[in-house]
C-alpha positions as CSV (number, residue, x, y, z in Angstrom):
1,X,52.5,184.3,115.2
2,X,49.3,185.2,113.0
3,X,47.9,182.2,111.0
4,X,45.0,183.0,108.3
5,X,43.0,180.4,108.4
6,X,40.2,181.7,105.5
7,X,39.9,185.5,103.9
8,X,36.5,186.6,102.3
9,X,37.7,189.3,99.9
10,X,34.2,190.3,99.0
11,X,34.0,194.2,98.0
12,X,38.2,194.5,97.8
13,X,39.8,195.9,95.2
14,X,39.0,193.4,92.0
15,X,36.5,191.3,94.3
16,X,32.8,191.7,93.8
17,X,30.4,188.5,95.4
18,X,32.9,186.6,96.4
19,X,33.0,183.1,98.7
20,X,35.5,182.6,101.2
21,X,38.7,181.1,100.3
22,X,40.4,178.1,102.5
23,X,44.1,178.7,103.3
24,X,45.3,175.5,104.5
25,X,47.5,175.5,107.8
26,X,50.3,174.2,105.8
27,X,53.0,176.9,105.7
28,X,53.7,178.4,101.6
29,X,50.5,178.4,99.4
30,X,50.6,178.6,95.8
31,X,48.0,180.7,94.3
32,X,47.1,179.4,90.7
33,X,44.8,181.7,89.9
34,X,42.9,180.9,86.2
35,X,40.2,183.7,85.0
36,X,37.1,181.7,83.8
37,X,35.4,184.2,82.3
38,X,38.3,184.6,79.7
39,X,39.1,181.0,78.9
40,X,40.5,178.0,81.8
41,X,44.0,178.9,80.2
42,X,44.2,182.5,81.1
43,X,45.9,183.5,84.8
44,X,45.5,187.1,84.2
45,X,43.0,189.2,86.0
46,X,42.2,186.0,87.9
47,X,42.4,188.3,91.7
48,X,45.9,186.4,92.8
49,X,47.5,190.2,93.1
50,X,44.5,191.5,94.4
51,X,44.1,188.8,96.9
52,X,47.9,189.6,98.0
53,X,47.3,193.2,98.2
54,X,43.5,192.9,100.1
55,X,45.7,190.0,103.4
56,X,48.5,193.5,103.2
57,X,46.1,196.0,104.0
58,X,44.7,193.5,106.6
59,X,48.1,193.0,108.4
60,X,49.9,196.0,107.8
61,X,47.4,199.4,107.0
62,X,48.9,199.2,103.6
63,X,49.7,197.3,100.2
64,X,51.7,198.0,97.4
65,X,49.3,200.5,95.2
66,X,49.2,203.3,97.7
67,X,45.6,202.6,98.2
68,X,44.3,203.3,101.8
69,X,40.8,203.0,103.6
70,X,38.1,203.4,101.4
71,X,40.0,203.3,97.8
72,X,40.7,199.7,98.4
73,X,36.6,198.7,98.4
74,X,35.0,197.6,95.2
């Protein structure tokens, strides 16, 4: 079984700078993601697809835009 622990998605897809994010060893997550730079209330473009898609290409070569190798780094 692979557990992810933490992902740094610095440089993928939407993900500049970016710290590493904590995934807690506690089965389902809930991403909530809120984009600060549009107002605390708005969830889009906050990375929470782009965060799913950068943990696909990790596990399985892949994600769900097609993108391969290079295309996927910011």
């Amino acid at each position: 079984m692979i557990r992810i622990l933490d992902i740094n998605p610095t440089g993928i897809f939407s993900y500049g700078r970016h710290h590493t994010i904590r995934l807690d060893d506690s089965g389902v997550i809930l991403l909530d993601g809120r984009n600060l730079d549009r107002g605390p209330d708005v969830r889009v473009g906050a990375g929470k697809t782009s965060l799913f898609n950068a943990l696909c290409h990790i596990l399985f070569g892949e994600n769900d835009t097609g993108r391969t190798g290079d295309e996927v780094a910011n």
